[in-house]
C-alpha positions, 0 to 999 in steps of 0.5 A: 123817646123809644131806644134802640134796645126797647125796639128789639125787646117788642116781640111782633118786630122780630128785630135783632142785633147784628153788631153793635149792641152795646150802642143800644141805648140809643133814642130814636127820633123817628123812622123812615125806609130807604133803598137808596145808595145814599140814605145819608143824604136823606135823614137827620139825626136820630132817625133810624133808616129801614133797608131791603138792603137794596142799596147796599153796594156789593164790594165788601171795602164799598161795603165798610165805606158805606158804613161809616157814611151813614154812621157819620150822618148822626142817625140812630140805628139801621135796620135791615130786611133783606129782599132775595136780590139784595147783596148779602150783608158783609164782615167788613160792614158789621165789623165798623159797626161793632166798632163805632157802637152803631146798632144793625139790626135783621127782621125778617123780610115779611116785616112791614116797614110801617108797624115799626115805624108807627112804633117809633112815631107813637113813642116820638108823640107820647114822648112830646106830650110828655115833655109839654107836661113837664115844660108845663110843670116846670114852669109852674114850680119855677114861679111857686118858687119864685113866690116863696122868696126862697135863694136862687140855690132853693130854685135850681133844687126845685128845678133837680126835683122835678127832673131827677137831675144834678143841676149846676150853673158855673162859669166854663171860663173860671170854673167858678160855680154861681150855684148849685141844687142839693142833689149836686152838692150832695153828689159833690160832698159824698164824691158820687160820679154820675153815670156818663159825662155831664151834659152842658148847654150854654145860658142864652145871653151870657158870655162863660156860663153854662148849665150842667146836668148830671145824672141823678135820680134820672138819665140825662136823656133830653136836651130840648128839655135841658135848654128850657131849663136854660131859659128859665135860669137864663131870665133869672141871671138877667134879673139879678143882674139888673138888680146889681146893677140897680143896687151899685148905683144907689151903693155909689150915691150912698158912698159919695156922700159918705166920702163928703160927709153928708150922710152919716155911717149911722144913717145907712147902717140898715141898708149894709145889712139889706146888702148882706153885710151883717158881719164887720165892714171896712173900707177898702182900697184897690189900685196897682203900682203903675196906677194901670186901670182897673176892669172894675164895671162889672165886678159887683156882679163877680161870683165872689159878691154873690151874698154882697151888695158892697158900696163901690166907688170908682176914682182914677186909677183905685176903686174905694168900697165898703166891704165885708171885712173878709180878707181872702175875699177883698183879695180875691176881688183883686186878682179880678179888677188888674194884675198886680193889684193890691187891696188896702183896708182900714180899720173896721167901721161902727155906727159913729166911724168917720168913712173920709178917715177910713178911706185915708186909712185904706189908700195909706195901707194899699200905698205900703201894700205895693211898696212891700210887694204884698196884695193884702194890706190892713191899716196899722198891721205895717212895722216895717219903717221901724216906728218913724212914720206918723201910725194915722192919718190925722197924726201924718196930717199934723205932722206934715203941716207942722214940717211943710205948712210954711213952704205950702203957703209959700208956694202958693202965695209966691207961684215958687216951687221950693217943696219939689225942689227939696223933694228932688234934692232928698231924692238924689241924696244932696246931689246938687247938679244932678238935682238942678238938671232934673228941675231944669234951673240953675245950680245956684238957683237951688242954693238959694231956694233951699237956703229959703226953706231953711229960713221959712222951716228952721230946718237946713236940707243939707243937715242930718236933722233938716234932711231927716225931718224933711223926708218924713214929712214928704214920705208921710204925705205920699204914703198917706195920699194926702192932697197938700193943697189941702193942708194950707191954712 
């Protein structure tokens, strides 16, 4: 479209600046003459309002006040040809002008009205014609590369070499960008600043995330254009994420069957790499102290996992996954799923690994993650008990159902409860009344079934050694989450 300036550089118009030249840039959508007192209310943004000045007030104050309407009504400049009888244009009127950068122009009043307007309306025409052409070209490119199978980053330069702009989709709410082109990128490492501030336009059907355009090879000049370019990029942010979605569901089949061992991590190696995980993969683990839900439904479509198509599982109160082994990226994920949540990670996995062991692994590391108030936990990384506990899970389930085995099947087989009672005794530090109130039984009653564990375990709750070994045996099992049904043989 035609600016403010361009207009007054045509000769046959005879048009000149008054006041505000410096708001000459300016586009001007279309013209329309008006002799009104009120043009305000007739025009929409961006048109430019032609007077005799027949409608201009005559006070100097009413004058300024006039002003400032019209230049609130968004339009784009004024210009005035002055009739005989018309009041005479005031300071006061030029100096609002000259203040908000609103362009008033003279011609003379031989000026007819409808040469500037057809002006105006052949530049308004051919600059639609132009921008069907490059809808029209941008639409092609976007489906050639489409076909080229290139990322979407590859597209969104495609997009910037066709509008000579810097393109970037980010979230508004993070600040977090999903992807930029290479004229972005470019201006962003070599620390350019684009000409005026970025334009930004919302992605239809998201919630945060926008498409800015900065200046590059070419001014930011054409919003309607811009938002094509949201629709565009607005079906391709759909598509992927049903595309996620698809992938974390058949991820959640894959990993089920891993956990109950009828599939093999051998047999799903190829598809970690089709997911992006070509580098070290393990098995995370992610909860909070308090157990507190985690916000996990969408996060396989987080930024974060752009290049990922982790194997994600949600079970109450943790999410269990197969992920890259990236630290900072495992926590970050974190950060997103609960406050205060925490990441346990196992060892890394190979073709022959055992996922029911990893998993163990990655649920014992996030359980000493919360105890030593830390957000990152990688299995055997802990030394902080000094060497007691057993350093694996398969060496914490012998050992406890060495330790426990005979009380287990003793409450089982007998509907008793003598492995809570020792744990509250050893929790209130051999406090015998304090102990039977929180088990709601009588003091003697528990004298006797602590005298039973001894006689089932060989080891007496109330002696250094008993309580010692007894302990370890519980804490082991609680750090590892190890189901002590399970251990019964």
């Amino acid at each position: 479209m035609i600016s403010v300036d361009q207009l007054v550089a045509v000769p046959s118009l005879g048009l000149k600046y008054l006041a505000g030249a410096h708001g000459g840039g300016r586009l001007v959508t279309w013209a329309h003459a008006c002799d009104l007192p009120d043009p305000w209310l007739w025009f929409e943004a961006g048109d430019l309002v032609m007077t005799t000045g027949a409608g201009l007030p005559e006070d100097e104050r009413e004058q300024a006040r006039w002003m400032e309407q019209l230049i609130d009504s968004q339009v784009s400049a004024l210009v005035v040809a002055p009739r005989p009888d018309a009041p005479d244009i005031t300071p006061a009127l030029l100096e609002v002008a000259e203040r908000r950068g609103f362009p008033v122009l003279s011609a003379g009043f031989d000026l007819q009205f409808v040469c500037l307007a057809r002006t105006v309306i052949e530049s308004a025409v051919e600059s639609e014609r132009q921008r069907l052409a490059t809808i029209t070209r941008l639409y092609d490119v976007y489906w050639q590369a489409l076909h080229a199978r290139g990322t979407f980053a590859d597209r969104i330069s495609t997009l910037e070499g066709t509008t000579g702009w810097a393109l970037q989709v980010r979230d508004q709410a993070t600040g977090e960008v999903l992807v930029s082109g290479r004229l972005a990128r470019h201006r962003q490492a070599t620390s350019l600043t684009a000409e005026g501030e970025a334009v930004e336009i919302p992605i239809p059907g998201t919630r945060e995330i926008v498409l800015s355009a900065a200046a590059g090879k070419s001014p930011v000049n054409d919003r309607p254009l811009l938002q094509h370019l949201g629709g565009l990029i607005a079906l391709e942010l759909e598509h992927e994420a049903a595309q996620k979605d698809r992938l974390r569901a058949s991820g959640a089949d894959l990993l089920l069957g891993l956990l109950d061992e009828t599939v093999t991590v051998a047999a799903v190696w190829p598809e970690l790499r089709h997911r992006g995980m070509t580098g070290a993969v393990v098995v995370a683990c992610w909860s909070t102290p308090d157990a507190s839900p985690l916000r996990h439904e969408s996060i396989h479509r987080d930024v974060s996992l752009q290049q990922y198509a982790p194997l994600l599982v949600a079970r109450p109160a943790m999410l269990i996954g197969i992920v890259p082994c990236d630290l900072d990226l495992l926590a970050a994920i974190g950060t997103k799923l609960a406050q205060r949540c925490a990441v346990g990670i196992s060892d890394k996995l190979s073709a022959n690994s055992s996922v029911v062991e990893a998993a163990r692994q990655a649920q014992l590391a996030v359980a000493r993650a919360h105890e030593q108030h830390r957000t990152v936990q990688v299995y055997g990384e802990d030394t902080d008990d000094g060497g007691f506990l057993p350093r694996s899970v398969e060496e914490t389930r012998r050992f406890v159902r060495a330790t426990l085995g005979p009380l287990l099947a003793h409450d089982k087989h007998n509907d008793s409860d003598l492995v809570n009672s020792v744990r509250v005794f050893l929790r209130h530090d051999g406090a015998w009344q304090r102990s039977a109130d929180e088990l709601s039984i009588h003091r003697q009653t528990l004298v006797y079934r602590l005298r039973r564990v001894e006689q089932l375990t060989g080891l007496k709750p109330t002696s250094t050694e008993g309580s010692a070994m007894l302990w370890l045996a519980l804490t082991a099992a609680e750090r590892a989450s190890l189901d002590l049904d399970e251990l019964i043989d």
